[in-house]
C-alpha positions in Angstrom: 0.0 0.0 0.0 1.4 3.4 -1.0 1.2 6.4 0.6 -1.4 8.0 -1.1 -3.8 4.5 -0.1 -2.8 5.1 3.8 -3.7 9.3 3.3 -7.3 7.8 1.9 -7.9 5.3 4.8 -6.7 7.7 7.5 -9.2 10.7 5.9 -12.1 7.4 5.5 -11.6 6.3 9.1 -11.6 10.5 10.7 -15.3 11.3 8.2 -16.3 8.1 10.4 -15.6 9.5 13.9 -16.9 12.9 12.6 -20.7 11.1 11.3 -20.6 9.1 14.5 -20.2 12.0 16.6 -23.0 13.5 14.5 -25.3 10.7 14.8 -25.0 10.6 18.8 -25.5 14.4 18.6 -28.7 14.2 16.6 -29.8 11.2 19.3 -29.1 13.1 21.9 -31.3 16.4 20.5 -34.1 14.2 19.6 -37.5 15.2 21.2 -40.4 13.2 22.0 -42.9 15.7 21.3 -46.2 13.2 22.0 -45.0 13.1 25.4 -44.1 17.0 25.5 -47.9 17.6 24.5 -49.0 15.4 27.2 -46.9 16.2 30.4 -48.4 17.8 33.0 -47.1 20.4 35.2 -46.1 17.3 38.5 -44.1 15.5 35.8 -41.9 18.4 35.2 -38.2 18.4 36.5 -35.3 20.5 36.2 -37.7 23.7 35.3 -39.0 22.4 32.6 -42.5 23.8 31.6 -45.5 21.8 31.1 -47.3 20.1 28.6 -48.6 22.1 25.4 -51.7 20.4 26.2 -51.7 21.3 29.6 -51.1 24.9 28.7 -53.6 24.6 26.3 -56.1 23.2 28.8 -55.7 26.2 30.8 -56.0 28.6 27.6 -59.4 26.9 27.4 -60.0 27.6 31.0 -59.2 31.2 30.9 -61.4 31.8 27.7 -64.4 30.0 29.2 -63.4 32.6 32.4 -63.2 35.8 30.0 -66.3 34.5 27.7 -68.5 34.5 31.0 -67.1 38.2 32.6 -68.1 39.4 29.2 -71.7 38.2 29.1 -71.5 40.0 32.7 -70.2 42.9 31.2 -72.6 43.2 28.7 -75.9 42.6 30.7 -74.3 45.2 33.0 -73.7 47.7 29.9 -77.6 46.9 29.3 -78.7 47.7 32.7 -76.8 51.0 32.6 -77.9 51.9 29.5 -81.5 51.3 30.4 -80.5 53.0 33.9 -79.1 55.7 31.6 -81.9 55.9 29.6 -84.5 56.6 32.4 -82.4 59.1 33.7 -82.3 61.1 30.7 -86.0 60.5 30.2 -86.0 62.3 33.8 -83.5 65.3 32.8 -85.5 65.7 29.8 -88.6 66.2 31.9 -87.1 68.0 34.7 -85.3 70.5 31.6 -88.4 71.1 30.2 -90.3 72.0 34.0 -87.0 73.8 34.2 -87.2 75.9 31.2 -91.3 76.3 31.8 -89.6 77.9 35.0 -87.0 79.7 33.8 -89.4 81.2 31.5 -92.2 82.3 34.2 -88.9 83.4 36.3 -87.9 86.0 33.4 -91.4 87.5 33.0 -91.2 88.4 36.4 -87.6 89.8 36.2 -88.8 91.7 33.8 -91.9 93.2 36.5 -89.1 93.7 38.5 -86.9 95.5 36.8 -89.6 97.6 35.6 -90.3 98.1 39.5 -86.9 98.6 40.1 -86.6 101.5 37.9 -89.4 103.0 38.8 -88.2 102.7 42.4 -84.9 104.4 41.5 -86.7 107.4 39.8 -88.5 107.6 43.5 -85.1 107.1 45.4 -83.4 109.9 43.3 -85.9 112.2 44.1 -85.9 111.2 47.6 -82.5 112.0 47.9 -83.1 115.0 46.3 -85.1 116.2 49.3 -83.4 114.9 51.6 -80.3 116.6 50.9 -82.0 119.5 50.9 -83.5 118.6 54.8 -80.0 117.6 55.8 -79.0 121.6 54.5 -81.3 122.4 56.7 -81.1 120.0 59.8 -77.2 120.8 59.6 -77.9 124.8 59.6 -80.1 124.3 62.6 -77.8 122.2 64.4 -75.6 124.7 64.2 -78.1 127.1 65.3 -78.9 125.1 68.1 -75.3 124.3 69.0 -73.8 128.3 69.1 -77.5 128.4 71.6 -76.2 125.4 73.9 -72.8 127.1 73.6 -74.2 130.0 75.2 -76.4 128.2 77.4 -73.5 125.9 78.8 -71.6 129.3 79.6 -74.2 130.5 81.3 -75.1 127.8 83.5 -71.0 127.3 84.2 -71.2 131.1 85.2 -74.3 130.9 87.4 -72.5 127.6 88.7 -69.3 129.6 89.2 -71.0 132.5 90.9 -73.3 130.2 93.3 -70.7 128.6 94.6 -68.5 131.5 95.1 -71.5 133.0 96.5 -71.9 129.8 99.2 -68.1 129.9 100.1 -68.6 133.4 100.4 -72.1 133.3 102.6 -69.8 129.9 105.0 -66.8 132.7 105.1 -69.4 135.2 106.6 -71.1 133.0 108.6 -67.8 131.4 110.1 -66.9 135.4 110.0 -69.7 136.7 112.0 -69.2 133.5 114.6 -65.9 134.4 115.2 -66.3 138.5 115.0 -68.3 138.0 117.9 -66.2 135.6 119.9 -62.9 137.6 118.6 -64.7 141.0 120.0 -65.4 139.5 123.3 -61.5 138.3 123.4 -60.1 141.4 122.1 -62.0 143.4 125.0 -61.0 141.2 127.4 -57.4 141.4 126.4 -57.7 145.2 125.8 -59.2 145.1 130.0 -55.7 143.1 130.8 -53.2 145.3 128.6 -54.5 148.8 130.1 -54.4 146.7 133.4 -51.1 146.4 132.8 -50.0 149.5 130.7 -50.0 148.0 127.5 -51.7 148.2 124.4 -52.4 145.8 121.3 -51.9 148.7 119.0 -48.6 149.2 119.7 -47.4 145.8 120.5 -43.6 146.0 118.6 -43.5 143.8 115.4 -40.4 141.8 116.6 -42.7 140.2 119.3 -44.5 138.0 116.8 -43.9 134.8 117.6 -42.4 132.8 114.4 -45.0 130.5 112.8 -45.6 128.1 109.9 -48.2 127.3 108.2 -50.2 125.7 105.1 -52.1 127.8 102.4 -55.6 125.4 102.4 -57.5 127.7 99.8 -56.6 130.3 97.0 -59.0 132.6 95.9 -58.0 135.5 92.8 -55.9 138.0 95.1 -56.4 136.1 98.2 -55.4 133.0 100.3 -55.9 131.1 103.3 -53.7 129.9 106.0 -53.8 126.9 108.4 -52.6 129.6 111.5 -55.0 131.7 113.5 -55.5 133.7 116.3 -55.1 130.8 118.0 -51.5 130.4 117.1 -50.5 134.0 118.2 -51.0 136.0 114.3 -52.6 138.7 113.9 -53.8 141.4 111.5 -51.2 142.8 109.5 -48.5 140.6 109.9 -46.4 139.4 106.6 -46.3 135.8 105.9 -43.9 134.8 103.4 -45.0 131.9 100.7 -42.4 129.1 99.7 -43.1 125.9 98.1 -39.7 123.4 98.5 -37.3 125.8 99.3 -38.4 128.0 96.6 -39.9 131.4 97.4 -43.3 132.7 95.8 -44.1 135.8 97.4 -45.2 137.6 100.3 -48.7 137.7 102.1 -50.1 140.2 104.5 -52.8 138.9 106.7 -56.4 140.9 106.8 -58.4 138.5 108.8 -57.6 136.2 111.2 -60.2 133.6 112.9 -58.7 130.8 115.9 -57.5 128.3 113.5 -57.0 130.3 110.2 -56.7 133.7 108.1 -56.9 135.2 105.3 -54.5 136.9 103.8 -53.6 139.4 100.7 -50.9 138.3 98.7 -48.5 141.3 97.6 -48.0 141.8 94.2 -44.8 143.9 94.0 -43.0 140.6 95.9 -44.4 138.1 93.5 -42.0 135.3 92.5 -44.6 132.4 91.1 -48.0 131.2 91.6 -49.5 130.5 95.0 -51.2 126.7 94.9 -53.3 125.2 97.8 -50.6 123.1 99.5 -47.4 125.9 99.5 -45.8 126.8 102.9 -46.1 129.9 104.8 -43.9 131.4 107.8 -44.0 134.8 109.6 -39.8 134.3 110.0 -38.2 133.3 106.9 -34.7 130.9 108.0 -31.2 131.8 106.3 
């Protein structure tokens, strides 16, 4: 055998291991499809998927399912489109009592506005006149108020002068009281000065004792201090008017009563104005 012979055997013996690998490769990949129809979903293994038959099955399943919620379906669409129906047989019927009504409701709209109009003619005029009263109202209330303007001020100045005039009439009263009891004193203490060769007329200015006092009520010119007869003052000693250290004047007394006088403040020594409240003394301290 040559060498040509041994290439042909060698090439005839490798064709061989290639068709016999083949053949085992188109064994292997063979399919039994009968049985693939027929398996069911416990015969599976390895995660293989059933049966076409079984899937099938279930198809058939599902369809008979769907086929049924459709015939539900559609006797449903019926009932609502009967529902429907009835319901727009009743919006037709309410539209039309509606419209009937809407109809009525605009006639009278119209009477109304009419009215109104005819109203509004009235309310002009009205207003007309009325401005025309206020003019007038507001002229008398003006009237009227320059009246009670005067009025007011002549009430406050019959008020002012009555109750000057009852502090006045108390002053006199207390006045005449203590006139009397102030003469009886006086002569008495005129009987005991002659007694004793004196005289209250010429009693010497630096006797009078030094006193302090309040001013308790002011009156134009005039005020009145907490000190008296009582206290040793007299008529026409000098009181001198302070208020915290400051000085406001000077005072000379034209009345006195037991526990108070009344003095006349003096204009030329003026330093500020006297207020209920404000000291006096008869002996001003350095």
């Amino acid at each position: 055998m040559n060498i040509i012979g041994k290439i042909f055997v060698f090439a005839v013996f490798v064709m061989s291991l290639v068709l016999m690998t083949f053949a085992g490769a188109v064994f292997m990949s063979h399919t039994n499809w009968q049985a693939e129809i027929d398996r069911r979903p416990e015969e599976c293994r390895l995660n293989q998927k059933p049966g076409y038959k079984y899937l099938l099955e279930q198809a058939e399943s599902e369809r008979k399912k769907l086929v049924e919620q459709i015939g539900g379906l559609t006797r449903q669409i019926g009932e609502s489109e009967q529902a429907r129906d009835q319901v727009i047989a009743r919006l037709q019927s309410a539209l039309a009592d509606k419209a009937a009504a809407y109809d009525k409701e605009r006639d009278e709209v119209v009477k109304l506005r009419e009215k109104e109009t005819k109203l509004l003619d009235e309310l002009a005029a009205a207003q007309t006149d009325l401005k025309k009263v206020a003019a007038d109202v507001e002229t008398l209330r003006d009237q009227v108020r320059q009246q009670q303007q005067k009025v007011d001020q002549q009430v406050d100045r019959a008020a002012k002068i009555a109750g000057e005039l009852q502090e006045a009439k108390s002053f006199l009263a207390v006045a005449e009281e203590r006139k009397a009891q102030l003469e009886k004193q006086v002569a008495n203490a005129r009987v005991l000065l002659k007694q004793s060769g004196l005289s209250l007329d010429n009693l010497p200015a630096d006797q009078l004792p030094a006193l302090d006092g309040d001013v308790i009520a002011v009156a134009d010119n005039s005020i009145q201090v907490s000190i008296g007869a009582d206290d040793g003052l007299r008529v026409g000693a000098v009181l001198e008017v302070y208020r915290e250290g400051r000085y406001l004047g000077r005072a000379v007394v034209r009345a006195v009563r037991p526990d108070h006088a009344v003095a006349e403040l003096v204009r030329d020594f003026a330093r500020g104005i006297v207020q209920r409240g404000d000291k006096v003394t008869t002996k001003l301290k350095a």
